[in-house]
TISERO-848357 format. One record per residue (C-alpha): residue in one letter; residue number from 1; x, y, z. Coordinates in Angstrom, 1 decimal, padded with zeros to 4 digits. Each point is the difference from the previous one (the first is absolute). Example, Ala and Ser with C-alpha at 12.3 -4.5 7.8 and 13.67 -1.06 7.14 Angstrom:
2
rec code A pos 1 u 012.3 v -004.5 w 007.8
rec code S pos 2 u 001.4 v 003.4 w -000.7
# end
This chain:
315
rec code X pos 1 u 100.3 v 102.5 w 078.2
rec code X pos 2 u 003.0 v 001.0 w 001.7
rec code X pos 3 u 001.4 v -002.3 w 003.3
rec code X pos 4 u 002.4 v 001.1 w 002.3
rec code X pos 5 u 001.9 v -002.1 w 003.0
rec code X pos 6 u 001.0 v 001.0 w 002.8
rec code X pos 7 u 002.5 v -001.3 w 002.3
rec code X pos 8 u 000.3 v 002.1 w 003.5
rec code X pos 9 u 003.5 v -001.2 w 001.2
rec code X pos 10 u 002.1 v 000.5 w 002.7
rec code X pos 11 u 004.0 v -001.1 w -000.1
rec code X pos 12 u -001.1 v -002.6 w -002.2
rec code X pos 13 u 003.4 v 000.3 w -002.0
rec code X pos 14 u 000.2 v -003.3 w -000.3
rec code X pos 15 u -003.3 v -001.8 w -001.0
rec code X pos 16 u -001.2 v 002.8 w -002.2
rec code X pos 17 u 001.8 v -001.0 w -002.9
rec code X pos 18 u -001.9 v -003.4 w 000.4
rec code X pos 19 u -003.0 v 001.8 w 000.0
rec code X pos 20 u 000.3 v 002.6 w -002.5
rec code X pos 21 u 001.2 v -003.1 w -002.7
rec code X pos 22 u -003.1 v -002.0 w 000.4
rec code X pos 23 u -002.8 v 002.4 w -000.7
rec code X pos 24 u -001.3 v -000.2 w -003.5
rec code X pos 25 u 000.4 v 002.6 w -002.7
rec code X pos 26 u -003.2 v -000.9 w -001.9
rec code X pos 27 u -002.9 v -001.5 w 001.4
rec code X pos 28 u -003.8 v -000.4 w -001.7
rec code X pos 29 u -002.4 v 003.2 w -000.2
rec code X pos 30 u 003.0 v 001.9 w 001.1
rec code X pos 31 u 001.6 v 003.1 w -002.5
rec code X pos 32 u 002.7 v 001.3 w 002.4
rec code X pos 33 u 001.6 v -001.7 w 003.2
rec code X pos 34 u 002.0 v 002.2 w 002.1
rec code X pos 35 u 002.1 v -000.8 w 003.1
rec code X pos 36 u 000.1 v 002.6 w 002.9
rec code X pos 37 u 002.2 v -001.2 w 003.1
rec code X pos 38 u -000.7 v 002.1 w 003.2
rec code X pos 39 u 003.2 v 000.7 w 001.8
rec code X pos 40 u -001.0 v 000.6 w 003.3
rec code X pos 41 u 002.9 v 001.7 w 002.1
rec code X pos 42 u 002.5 v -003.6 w -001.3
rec code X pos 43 u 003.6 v 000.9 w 001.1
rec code X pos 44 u 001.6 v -002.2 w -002.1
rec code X pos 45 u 000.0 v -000.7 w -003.8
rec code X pos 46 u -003.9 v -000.3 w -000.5
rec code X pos 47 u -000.5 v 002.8 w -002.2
rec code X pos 48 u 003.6 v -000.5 w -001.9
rec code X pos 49 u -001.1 v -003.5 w -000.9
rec code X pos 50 u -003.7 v 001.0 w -001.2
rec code X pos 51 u 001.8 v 002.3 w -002.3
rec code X pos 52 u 002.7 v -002.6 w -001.7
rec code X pos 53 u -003.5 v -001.9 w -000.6
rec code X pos 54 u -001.1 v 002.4 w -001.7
rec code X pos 55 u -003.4 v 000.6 w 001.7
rec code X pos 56 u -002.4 v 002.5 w -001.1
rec code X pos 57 u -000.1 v 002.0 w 003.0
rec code X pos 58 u 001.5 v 000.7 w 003.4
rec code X pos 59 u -001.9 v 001.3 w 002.9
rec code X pos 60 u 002.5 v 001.0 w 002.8
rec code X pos 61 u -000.8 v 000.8 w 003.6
rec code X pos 62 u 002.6 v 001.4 w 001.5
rec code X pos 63 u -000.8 v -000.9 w 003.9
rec code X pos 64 u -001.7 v -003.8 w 000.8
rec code X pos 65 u -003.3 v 000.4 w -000.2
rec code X pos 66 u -001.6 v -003.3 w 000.3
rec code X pos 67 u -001.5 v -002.8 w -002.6
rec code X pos 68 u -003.9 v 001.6 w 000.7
rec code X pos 69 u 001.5 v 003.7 w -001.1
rec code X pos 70 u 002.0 v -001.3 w -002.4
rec code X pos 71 u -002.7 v -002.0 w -001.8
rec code X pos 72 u -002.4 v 003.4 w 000.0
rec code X pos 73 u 002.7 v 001.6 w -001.2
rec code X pos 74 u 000.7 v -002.3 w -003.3
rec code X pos 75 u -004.0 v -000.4 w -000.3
rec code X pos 76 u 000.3 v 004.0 w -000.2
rec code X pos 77 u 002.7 v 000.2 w -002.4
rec code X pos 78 u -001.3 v -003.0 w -002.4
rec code X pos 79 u -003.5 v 001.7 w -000.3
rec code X pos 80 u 001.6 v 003.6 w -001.4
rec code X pos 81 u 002.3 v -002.1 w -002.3
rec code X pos 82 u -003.4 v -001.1 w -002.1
rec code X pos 83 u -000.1 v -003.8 w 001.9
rec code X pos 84 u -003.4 v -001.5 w -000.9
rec code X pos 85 u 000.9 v -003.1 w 002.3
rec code X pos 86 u 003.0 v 000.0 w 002.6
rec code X pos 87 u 001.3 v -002.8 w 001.5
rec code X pos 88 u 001.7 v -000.2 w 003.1
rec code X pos 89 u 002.7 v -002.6 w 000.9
rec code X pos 90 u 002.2 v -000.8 w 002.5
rec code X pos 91 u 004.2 v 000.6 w -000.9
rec code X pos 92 u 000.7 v -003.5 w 001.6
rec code X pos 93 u -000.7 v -001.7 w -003.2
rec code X pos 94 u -002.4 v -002.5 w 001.9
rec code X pos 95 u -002.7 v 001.0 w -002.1
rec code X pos 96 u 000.6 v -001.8 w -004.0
rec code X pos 97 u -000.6 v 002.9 w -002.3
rec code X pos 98 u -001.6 v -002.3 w -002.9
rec code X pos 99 u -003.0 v 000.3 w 002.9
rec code X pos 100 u -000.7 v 004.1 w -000.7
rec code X pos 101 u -002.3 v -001.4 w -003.3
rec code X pos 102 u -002.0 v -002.2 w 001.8
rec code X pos 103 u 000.1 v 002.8 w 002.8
rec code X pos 104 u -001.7 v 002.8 w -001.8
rec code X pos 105 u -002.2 v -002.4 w -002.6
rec code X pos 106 u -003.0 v 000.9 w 002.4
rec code X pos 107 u 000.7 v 004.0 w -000.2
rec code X pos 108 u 000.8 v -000.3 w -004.2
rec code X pos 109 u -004.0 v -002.0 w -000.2
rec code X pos 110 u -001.6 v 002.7 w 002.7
rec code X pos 111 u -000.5 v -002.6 w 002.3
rec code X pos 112 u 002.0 v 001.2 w 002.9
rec code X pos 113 u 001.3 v 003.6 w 001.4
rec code X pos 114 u 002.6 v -002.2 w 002.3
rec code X pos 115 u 001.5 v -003.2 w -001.0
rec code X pos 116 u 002.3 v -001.2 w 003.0
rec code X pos 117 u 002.5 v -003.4 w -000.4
rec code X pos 118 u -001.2 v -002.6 w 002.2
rec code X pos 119 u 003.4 v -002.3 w 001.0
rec code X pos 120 u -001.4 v -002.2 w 001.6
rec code X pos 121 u 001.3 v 000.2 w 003.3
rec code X pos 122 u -000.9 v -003.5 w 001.7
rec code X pos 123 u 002.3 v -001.9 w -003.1
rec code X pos 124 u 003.1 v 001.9 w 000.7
rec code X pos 125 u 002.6 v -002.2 w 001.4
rec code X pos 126 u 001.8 v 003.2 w 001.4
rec code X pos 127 u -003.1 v 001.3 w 002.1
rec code X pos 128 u -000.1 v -001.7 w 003.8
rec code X pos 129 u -003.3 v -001.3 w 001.1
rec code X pos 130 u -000.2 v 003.0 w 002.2
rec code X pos 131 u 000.4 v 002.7 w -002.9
rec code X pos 132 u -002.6 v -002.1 w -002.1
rec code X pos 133 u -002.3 v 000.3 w 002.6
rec code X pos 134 u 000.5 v 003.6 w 000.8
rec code X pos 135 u -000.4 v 000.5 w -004.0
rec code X pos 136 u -003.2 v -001.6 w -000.3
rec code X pos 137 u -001.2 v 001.4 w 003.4
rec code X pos 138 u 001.0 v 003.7 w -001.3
rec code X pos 139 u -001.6 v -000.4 w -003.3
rec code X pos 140 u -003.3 v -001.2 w 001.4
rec code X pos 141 u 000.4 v 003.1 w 002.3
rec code X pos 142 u 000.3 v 002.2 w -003.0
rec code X pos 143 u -002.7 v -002.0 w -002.1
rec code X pos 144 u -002.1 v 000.7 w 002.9
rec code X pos 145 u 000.7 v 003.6 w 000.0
rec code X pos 146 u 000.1 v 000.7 w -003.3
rec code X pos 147 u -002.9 v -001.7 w -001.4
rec code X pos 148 u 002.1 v -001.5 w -002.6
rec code X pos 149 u 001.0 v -003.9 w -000.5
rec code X pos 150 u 004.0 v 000.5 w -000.7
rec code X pos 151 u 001.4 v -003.3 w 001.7
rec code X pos 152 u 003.4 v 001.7 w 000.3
rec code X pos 153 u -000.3 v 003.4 w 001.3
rec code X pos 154 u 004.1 v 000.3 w 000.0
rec code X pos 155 u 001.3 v -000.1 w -003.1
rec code X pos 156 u 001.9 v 003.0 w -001.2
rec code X pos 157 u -000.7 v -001.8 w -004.0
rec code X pos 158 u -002.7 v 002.0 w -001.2
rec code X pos 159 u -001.9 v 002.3 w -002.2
rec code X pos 160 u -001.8 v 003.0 w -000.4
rec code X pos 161 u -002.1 v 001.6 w -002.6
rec code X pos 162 u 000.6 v 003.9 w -000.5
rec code X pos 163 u -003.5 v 000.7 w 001.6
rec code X pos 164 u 000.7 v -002.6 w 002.8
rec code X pos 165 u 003.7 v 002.0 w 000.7
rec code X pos 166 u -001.3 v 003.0 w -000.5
rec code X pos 167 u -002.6 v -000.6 w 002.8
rec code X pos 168 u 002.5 v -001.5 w 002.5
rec code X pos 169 u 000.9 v 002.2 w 003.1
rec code X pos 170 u 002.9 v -001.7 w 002.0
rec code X pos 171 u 000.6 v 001.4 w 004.0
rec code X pos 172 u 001.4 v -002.7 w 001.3
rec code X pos 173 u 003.9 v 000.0 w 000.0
rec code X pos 174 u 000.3 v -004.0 w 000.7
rec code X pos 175 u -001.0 v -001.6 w -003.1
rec code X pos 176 u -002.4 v 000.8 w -002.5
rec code X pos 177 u -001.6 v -003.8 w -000.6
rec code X pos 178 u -002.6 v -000.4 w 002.8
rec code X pos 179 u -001.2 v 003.9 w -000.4
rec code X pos 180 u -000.1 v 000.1 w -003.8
rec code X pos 181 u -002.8 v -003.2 w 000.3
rec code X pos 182 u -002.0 v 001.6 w 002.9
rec code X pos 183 u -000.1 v 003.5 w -002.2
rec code X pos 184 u -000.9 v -001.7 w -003.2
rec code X pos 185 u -002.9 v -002.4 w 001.5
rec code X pos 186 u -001.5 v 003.2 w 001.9
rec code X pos 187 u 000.6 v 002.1 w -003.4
rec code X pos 188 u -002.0 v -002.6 w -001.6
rec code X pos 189 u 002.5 v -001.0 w -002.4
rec code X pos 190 u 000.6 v -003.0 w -001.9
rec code X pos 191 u 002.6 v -002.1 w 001.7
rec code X pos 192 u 001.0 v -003.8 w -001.5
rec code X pos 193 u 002.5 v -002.0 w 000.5
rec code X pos 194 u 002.1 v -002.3 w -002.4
rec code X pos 195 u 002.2 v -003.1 w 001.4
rec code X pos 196 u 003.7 v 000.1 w -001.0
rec code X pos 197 u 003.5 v -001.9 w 000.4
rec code X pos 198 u 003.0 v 001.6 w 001.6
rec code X pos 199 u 003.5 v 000.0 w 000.1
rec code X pos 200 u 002.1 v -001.5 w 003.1
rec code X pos 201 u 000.3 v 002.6 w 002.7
rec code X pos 202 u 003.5 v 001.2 w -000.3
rec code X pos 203 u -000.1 v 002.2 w 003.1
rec code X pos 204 u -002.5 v 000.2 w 003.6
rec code X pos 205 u -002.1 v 002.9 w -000.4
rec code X pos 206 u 001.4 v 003.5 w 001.1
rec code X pos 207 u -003.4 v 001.5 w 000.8
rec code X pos 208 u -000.2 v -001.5 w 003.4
rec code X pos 209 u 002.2 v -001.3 w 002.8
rec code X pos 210 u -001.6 v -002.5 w 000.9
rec code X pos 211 u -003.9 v -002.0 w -000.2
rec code X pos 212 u -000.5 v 001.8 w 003.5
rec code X pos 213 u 000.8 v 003.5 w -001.4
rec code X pos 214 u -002.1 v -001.0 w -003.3
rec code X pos 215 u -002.8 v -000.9 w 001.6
rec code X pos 216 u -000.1 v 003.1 w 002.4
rec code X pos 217 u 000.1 v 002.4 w -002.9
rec code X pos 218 u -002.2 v -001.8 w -002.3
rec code X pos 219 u -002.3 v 000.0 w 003.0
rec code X pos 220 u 000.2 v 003.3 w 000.7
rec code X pos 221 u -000.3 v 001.0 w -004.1
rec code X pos 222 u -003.0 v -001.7 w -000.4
rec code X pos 223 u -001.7 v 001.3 w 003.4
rec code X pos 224 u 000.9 v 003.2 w -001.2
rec code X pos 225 u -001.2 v 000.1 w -003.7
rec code X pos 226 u -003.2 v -001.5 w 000.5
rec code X pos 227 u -001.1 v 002.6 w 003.1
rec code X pos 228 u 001.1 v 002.3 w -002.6
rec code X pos 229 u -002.7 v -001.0 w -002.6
rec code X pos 230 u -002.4 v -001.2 w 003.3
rec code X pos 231 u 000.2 v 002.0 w 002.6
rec code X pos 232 u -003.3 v -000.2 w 001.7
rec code X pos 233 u -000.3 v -003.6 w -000.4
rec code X pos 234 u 003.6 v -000.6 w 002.0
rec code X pos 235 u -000.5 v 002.7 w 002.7
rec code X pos 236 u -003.5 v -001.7 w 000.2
rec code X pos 237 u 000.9 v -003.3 w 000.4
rec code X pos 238 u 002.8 v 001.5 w 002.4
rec code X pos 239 u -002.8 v 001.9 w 002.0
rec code X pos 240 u -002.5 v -003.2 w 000.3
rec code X pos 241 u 002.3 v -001.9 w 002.0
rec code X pos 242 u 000.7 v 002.8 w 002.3
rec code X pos 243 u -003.5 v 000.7 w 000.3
rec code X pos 244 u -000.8 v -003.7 w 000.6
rec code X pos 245 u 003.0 v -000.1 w 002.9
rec code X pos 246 u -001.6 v 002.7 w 001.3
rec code X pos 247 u -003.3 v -001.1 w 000.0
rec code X pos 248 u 000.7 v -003.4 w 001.3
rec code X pos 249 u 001.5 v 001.7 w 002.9
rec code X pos 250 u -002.8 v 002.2 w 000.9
rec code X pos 251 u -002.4 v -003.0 w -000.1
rec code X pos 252 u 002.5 v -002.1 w 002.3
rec code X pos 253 u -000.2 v 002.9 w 002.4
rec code X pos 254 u -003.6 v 000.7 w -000.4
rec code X pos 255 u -000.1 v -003.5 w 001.0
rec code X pos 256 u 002.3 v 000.3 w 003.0
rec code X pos 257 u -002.1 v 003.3 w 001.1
rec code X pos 258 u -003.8 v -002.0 w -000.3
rec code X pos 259 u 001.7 v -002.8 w 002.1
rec code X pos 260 u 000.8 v 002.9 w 002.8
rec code X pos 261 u 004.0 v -000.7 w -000.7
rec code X pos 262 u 000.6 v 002.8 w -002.1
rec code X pos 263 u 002.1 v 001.6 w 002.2
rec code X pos 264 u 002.8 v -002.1 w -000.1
rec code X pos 265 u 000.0 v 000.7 w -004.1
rec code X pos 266 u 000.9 v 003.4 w -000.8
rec code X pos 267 u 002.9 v -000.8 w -002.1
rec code X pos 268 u -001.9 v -001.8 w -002.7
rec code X pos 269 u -002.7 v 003.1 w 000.1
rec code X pos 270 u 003.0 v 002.5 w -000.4
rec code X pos 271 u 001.5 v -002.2 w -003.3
rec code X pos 272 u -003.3 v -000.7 w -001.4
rec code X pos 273 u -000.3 v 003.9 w -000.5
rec code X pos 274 u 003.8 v 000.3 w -001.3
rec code X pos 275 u -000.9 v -002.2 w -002.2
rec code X pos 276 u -003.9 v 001.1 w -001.1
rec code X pos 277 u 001.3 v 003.2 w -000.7
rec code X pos 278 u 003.2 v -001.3 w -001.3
rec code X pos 279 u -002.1 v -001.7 w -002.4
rec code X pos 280 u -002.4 v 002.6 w -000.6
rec code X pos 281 u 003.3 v 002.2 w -001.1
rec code X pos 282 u 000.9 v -002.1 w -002.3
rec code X pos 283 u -003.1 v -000.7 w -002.1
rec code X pos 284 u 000.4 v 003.8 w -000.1
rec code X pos 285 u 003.1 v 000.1 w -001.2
rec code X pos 286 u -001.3 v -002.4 w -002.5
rec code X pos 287 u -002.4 v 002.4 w -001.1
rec code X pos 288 u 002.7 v 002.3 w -000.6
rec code X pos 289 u 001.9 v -001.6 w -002.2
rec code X pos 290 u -002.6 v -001.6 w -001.8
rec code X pos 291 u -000.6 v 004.0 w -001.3
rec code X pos 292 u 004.1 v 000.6 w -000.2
rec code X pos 293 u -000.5 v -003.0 w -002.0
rec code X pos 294 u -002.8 v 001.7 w -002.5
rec code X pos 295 u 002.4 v 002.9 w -000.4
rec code X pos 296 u 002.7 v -002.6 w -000.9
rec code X pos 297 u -001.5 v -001.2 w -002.6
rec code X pos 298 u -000.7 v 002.9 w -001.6
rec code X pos 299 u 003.9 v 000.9 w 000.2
rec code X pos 300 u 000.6 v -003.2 w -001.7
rec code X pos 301 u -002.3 v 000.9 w -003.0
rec code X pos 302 u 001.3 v 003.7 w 000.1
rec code X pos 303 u 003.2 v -001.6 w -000.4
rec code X pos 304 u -000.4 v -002.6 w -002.8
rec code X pos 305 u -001.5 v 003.1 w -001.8
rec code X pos 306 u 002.9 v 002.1 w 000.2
rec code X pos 307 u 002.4 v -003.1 w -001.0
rec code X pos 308 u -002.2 v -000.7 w -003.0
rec code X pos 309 u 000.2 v 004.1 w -001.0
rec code X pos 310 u 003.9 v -000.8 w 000.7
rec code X pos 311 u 000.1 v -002.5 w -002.1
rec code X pos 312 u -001.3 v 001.6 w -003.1
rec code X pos 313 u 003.1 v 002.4 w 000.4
rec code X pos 314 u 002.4 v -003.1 w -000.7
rec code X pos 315 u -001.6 v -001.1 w -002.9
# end
């Protein structure tokens, strides 16, 4: 059973050494442990540093690409280099790397395709009341979405059964946590969680500017990914209430017209059609990409074939 972390980085010459020294070199049910640290587009000693550590490997990109690419990107590398079981952590060193066993216990006993590190985000004396609200509201959001029942949807601390990586399609270019949990509870896979301890933050997180800017992309990532996987049901819901604005407006001027004041209320007649057919368009379009939708999931399975036939060429 082989087990390879990675760690996507970026200018993180300075806490990786942290990092790197506290993962273990041996853990239970595990033959080989490898360490793979993502360098994505870092211009200064990133890479230079994971090499006087003596890591197993070094994945460099030579342009920024973002956390999201460069997780897909390690989750593609680990899987040809034989991983059974990758975890992901962040280079930070928040995360204690005595936590990977307990981490992937649920993949080594088949209970779990995902095991993700809950934090606990409502005890950490560093999070405002604000971001511990927006946490928990988030990670309801995604619960919601995904079907699943991870209490913290955020944490980058997690890990991944080959099947479960091999299975994972990342398009967003934000952040790989929120999609990953949507995709896995629509894939039907096994997804658990585990709590753990971490370290003091040493740094504020480089991912985002600012809650604002957070929220709006975590939004927008999780609006995104589950239209993906439910098309119909979004442009649907989408389409009801223009259909119902609509409707209410005819009625109100069917009203007005009865009553012999109709007249007067052309305007709500000519946006009560905008929005029926508006509406009516957009259940349509719903329609649409529900069948898109069909033909994506094919793709998907067309392409976990191919890497499963690319995979026997590595071993």
């Amino acid at each position: 059973m082989k087990l390879i972390i990675q760690i996507p980085c970026y200018n993180e010459e300075e806490c990786l050494p942290a990092t790197l020294a506290d993962l273990p070199t041996a853990v239970e049910g595990i033959d080989q442990i490898e360490v793979l640290v993502i360098d994505d587009g870092s211009d200064d000693g990133t890479s230079r540093v994971a090499r006087e550590a003596g890591v197993d490997h070094i994945l460099r990109v030579p342009v920024n690409q973002g956390l999201a690419r460069a997780f897909s990107a390690g989750l593609d590398y680990a899987i040809k280099r034989g991983a059974d079981i990758i975890v992901n952590t962040d280079a930070d060193n928040q995360y204690k790397g005595e936590s990977i066993a307990a981490l992937i216990e649920p993949i080594l006993h088949r209970e779990a395709d995902i095991v993700i590190g809950n934090r606990n985000p409502s005890k950490l004396g560093h999070f405002s009341l604000t971001k511990r609200l927006l946490q928990w509201l988030g990670s309801w959001t995604v619960r919601r979405l995904s079907g699943t029942s991870i209490p913290y949807a955020a944490s980058g601390f997690r890990a991944f059964s080959k099947e479960a990586a091999l299975r994972m399609n990342v398009v967003s270019e934000f952040t790989y946590t929120l999609e990953t949990v949507i995709q896995a509870g629509k894939k039907q896979l096994l997804v658990t969680h585990v709590d753990i301890e971490v370290n003091p933050a040493r740094r504020p997180s480089r991912l985002f500017r600012g809650l604002g800017s957070y929220v709006l992309r975590s939004s927008s990532t999780m609006i995104r990914i589950y239209a993906l996987y439910e098309p119909l049901r979004v442009f649907s819901l989408i389409g009801a209430v223009l259909l119902a604005g609509g409707g209410a407006l005819g009625l109100r001027f069917l009203y007005f017209y009865v009553s012999g004041n109709g007249g007067g209320h052309i305007q709500s007649l000519i946006l009560a059609a905008v929005l029926l057919l508006a509406g009516f368009q957009t259940v349509l379009i719903g329609l649409v990409a529900d069948l898109i939708g069909s033909s994506r999931r094919i793709l998907e399975d067309a392409m976990l074939r191919i890497r499963r036939l690319e995979l026997r060429e590595y071993e």
